[in-house]
C-alpha positions in Angstrom: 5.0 52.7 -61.8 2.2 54.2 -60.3 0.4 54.3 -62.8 1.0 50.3 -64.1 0.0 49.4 -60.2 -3.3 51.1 -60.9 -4.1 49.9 -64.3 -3.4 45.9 -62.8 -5.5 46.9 -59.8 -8.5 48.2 -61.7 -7.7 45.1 -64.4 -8.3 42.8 -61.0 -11.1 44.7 -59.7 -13.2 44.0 -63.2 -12.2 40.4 -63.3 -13.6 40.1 -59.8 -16.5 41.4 -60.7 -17.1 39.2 -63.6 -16.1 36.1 -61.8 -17.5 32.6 -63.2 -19.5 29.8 -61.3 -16.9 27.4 -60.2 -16.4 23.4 -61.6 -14.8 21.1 -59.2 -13.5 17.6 -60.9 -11.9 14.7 -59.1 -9.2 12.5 -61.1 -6.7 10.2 -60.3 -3.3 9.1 -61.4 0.0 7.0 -60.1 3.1 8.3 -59.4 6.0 5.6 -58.3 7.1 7.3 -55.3 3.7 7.4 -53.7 4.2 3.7 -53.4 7.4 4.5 -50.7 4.8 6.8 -49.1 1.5 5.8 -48.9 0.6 3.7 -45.6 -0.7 0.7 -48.2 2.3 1.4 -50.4 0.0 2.0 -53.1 1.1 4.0 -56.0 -2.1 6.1 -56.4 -2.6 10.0 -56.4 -6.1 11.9 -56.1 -6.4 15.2 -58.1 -8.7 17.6 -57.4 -9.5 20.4 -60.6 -11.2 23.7 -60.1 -12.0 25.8 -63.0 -14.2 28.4 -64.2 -18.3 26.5 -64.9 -21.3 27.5 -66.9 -24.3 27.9 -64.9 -25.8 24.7 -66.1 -25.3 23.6 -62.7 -25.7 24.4 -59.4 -23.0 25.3 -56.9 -22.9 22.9 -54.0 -21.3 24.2 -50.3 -17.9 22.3 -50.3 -17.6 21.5 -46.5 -15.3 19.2 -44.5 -15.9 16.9 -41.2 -18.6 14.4 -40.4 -22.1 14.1 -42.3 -24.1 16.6 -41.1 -21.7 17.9 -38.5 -18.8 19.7 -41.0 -15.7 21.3 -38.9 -14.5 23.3 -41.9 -16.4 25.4 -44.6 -14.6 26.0 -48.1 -16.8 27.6 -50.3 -18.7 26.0 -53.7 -18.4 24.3 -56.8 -20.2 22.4 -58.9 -19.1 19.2 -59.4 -18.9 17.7 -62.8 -19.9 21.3 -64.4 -19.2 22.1 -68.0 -16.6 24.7 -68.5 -17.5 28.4 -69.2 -16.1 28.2 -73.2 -13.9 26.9 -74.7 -10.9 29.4 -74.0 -7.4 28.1 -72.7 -6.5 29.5 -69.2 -3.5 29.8 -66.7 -2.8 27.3 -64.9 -1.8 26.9 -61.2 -0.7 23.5 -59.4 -1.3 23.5 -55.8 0.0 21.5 -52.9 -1.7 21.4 -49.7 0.1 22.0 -46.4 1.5 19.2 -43.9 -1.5 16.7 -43.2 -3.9 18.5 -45.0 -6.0 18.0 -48.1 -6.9 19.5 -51.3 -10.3 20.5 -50.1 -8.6 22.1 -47.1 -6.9 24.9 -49.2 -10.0 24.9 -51.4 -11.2 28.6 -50.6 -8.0 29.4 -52.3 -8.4 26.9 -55.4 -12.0 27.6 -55.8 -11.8 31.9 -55.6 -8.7 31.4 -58.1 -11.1 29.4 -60.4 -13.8 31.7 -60.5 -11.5 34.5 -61.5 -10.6 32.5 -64.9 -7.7 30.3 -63.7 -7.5 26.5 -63.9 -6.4 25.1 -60.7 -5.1 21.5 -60.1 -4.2 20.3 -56.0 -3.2 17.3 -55.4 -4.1 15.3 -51.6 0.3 13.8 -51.4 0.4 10.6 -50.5 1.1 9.8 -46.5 1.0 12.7 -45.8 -2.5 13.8 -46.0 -5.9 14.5 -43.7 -7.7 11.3 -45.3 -5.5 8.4 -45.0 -2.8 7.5 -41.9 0.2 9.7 -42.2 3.2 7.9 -42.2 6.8 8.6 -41.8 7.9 8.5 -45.0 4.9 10.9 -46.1 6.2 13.2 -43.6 10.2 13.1 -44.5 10.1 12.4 -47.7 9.2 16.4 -48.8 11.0 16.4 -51.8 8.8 13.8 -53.7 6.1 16.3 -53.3 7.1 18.2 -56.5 6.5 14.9 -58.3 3.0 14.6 -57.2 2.2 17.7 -59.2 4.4 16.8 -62.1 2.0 13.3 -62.1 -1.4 15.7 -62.0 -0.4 18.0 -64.6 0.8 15.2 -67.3 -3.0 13.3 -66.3 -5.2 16.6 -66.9 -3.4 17.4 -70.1 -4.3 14.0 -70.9 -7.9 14.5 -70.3 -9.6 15.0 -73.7 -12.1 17.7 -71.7 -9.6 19.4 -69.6 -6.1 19.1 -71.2 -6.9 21.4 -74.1 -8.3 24.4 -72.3 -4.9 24.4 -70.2 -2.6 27.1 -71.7 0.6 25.4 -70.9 2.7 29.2 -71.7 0.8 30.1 -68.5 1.8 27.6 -65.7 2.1 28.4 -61.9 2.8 26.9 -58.9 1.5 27.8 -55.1 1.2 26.0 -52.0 0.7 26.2 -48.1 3.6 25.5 -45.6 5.1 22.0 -46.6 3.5 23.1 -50.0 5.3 26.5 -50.1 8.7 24.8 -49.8 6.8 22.3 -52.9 6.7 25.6 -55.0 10.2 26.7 -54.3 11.5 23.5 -55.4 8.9 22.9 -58.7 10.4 26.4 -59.2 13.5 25.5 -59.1 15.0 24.9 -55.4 17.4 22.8 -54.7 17.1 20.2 -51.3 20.1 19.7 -49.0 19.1 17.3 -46.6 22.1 17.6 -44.4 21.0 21.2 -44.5 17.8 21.1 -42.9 19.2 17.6 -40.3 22.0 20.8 -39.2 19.6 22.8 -39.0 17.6 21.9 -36.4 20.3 20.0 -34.2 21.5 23.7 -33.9 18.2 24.6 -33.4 16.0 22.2 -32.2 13.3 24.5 -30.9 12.6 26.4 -33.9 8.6 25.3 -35.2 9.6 23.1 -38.0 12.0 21.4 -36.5 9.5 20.3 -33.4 6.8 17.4 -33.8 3.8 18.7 -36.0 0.3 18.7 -34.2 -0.8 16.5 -37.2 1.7 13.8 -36.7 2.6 14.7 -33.0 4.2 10.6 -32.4 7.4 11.9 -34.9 9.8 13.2 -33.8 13.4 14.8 -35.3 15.1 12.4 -34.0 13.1 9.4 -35.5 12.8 11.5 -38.8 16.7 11.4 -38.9 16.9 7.9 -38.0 14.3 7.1 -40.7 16.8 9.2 -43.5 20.0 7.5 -42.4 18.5 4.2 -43.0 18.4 1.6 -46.0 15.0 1.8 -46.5 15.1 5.6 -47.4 18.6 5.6 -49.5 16.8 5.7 -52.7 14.7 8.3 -52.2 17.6 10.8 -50.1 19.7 10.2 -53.2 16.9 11.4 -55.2 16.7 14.7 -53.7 19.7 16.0 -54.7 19.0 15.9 -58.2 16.8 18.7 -60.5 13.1 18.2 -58.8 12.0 21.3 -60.7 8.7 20.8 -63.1 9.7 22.8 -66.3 6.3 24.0 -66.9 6.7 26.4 -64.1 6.8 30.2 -65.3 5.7 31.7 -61.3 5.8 30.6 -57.8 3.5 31.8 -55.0 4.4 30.6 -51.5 1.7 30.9 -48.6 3.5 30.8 -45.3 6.3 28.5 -47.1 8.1 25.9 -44.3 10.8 23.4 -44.2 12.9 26.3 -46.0 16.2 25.4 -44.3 16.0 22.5 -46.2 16.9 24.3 -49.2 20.5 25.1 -50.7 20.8 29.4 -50.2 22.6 29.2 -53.5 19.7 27.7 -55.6 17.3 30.2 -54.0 19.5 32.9 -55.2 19.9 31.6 -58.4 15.9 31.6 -59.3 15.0 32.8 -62.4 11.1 32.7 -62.3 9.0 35.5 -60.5 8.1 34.5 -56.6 5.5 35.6 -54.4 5.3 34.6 -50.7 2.7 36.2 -48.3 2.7 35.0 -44.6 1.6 35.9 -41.5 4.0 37.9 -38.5 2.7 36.0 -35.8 3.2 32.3 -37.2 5.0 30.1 -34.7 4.9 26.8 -36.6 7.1 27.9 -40.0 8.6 31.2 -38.2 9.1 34.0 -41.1 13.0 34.5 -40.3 13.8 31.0 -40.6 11.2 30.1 -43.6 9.6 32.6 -45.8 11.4 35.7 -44.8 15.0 33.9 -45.0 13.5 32.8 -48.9 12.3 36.5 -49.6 16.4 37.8 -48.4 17.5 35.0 -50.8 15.6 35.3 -53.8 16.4 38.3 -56.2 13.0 40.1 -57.1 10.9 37.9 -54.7 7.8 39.7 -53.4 7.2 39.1 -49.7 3.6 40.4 -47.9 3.7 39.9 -44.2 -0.1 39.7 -42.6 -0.1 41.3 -39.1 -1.0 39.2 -36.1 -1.7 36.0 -38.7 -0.7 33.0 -37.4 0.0 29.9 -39.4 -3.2 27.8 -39.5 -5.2 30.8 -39.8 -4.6 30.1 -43.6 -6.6 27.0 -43.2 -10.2 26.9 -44.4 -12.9 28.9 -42.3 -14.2 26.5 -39.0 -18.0 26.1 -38.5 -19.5 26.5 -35.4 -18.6 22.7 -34.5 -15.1 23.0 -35.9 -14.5 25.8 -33.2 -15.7 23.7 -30.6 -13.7 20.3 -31.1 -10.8 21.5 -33.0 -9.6 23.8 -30.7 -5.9 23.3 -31.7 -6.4 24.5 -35.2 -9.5 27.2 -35.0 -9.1 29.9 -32.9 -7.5 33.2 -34.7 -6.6 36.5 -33.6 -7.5 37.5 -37.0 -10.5 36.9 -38.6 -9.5 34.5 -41.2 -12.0 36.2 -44.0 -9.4 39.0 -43.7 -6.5 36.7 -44.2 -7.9 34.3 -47.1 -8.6 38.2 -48.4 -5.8 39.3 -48.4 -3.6 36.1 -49.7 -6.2 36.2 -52.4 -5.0 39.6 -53.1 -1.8 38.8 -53.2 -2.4 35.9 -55.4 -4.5 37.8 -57.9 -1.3 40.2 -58.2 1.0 38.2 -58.3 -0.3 36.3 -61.1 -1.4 39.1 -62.6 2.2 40.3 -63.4 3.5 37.2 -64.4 1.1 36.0 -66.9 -1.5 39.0 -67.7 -5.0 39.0 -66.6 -6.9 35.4 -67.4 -9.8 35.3 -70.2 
């Protein structure tokens, strides 16, 4: 065993060192639940593709806030770049945590790119940093998995990008709400009554309290939004297969909402999973999230970060960014470490389950 965990390491260590220029494409798609979600009820869904570039063109800073006053840096890609050849790579859908973006989670998309994967995020509908979150965005966590279903099925369409995707080689990862989107594209089942019992038993448990990015909601409005007609459809829905079959591995960063999932399905998952989380996170508490999923699913790997709190796997904070969003920036940990070691973990993980990328 030793020696396997030494050969993967060293096979990680050479990719890294060969690691490609990074492309960064922007598509867009529908998907019908989007329209029960999205503030406009429009139907619409933005992708967001990283993959590995030639070095054709150059690598812009990919950096978030106002014009000339950015909160958050990512890292770089080149947008529009041409691809490095013509191989077919891994692929890994990715869902951004609760309110965020894409580009938020982008110093993980973008590092996985330029180690040879193809990496497609999706910014879910309602329930995202660029347009006003909305209830059903914020309930409705279970038509996530769709989202990505919708990418995927619109980049394998692409004449440039669907045929270097090597569909054998499909993964799934995701931050907080998009950790529990990877258990159930994995193969997770929802129980809404679950999660409601849940947290009237334990209403002071982190997911179960209103969320700094939609602060106005509370439980008690998000169970009166389920139990009405308006949302019937869509609880219905959630009790049914959610599970996108292309999915071979699951990687989980700091996974939430995971009381919202049957115990039985988690033990009953067949596909590799990898969750890494930090010890000190208050907002998706490991016992109650992606501890409780580590106990529950057989062969699951679980890294815990010490003194990482939950936002600290949010995107690096400029200078500004430290100053005004000073509910999200500060760290005990440098967060260099953390996106490090998540990286790591990724790298791995991945590693195992599909072999090292071209």
């Amino acid at each position: 065993m030793r020696t396997i965990l030494l050969a993967l390491l060293a096979s990680l260590w050479a990719v890294a060192a060969c690691a490609y220029p990074v492309g960064e494409r922007h598509l867009q798609t529908t998907n019908p639940t989007a329209a029960v979600r999205d503030a406009q009820h429009k139907d619409g869904l933005r992708i967001t593709v990283w993959y590995p570039a030639d070095d054709l063109t150059p690598e812009e800073d990919i950096v978030l806030g106002p014009p000339g006053n950015p909160l958050f840096y990512v890292g770089e890609a080149a947008p529009n770049a041409g691809f490095a050849d013509e191989r077919r790579r891994p692929v890994i859908l990715f869902s951004h945590g609760f309110g965020g973006t894409a580009r938020m989670m982008g110093w993980f998309g973008t590092v996985m790119a330029a180690q040879g994967y193809i990496v497609i995020a999706v910014d879910h509908p309602g329930n995202n940093g660029m347009e006003p979150m909305t209830i059903a965005g914020a309930v409705l966590f279970w038509d996530r998995p769709g989202d990505l279903a919708a990418a995927l099925a619109r980049v394998r369409a692409d004449p440039d990008l669907g045929r270097r995707l090597d569909m054998a080689r499909v993964g799934v990862a995701g931050f907080s709400a998009g950790g529990f989107t990877s258990l159930v594209a994995a193969g997770a089942r929802v129980d809404v009554a679950r999660f409601k019992a849940f947290c009237k038993d334990r209403p002071d448990d982190g997911i179960c309290k209103p969320q700094k990015e939609l602060p106005t909601l509370t439980m008690d409005q998000a169970v009166a939004f389920l139990e009405s007609p308006e949302a019937k459809p869509a609880v219905d829905r959630a009790a049914g297969d959610l599970s996108l079959p292309e999915v071979r591995a699951a990687f989980a960063i700091a996974p939430a909402i995971v009381q919202a999932l049957d115990p039985r399905s988690l033990q009953g998952l067949r596909v590799p999973v990898g969750i890494v989380l930090g010890d000190a996170d208050e907002v998706a508490p490991p016992n109650t999230n992606g501890s409780y999923a580590a106990r529950q699913i057989p062969g699951a790997r679980l890294k815990a970060l010490p003194g990482v709190g939950h936002y600290d796997f949010l995107s690096r904070c400029t200078p500004a960014g430290d100053e005004i969003v000073k509910d999200l920036c500060p760290v005990r940990v440098p967060r260099s470490g953390t996106h490090r070691a998540a990286i790591e973990q990724a790298l791995m993980f991945f590693g195992r389950a599909f072999g090292p990328p071209p």
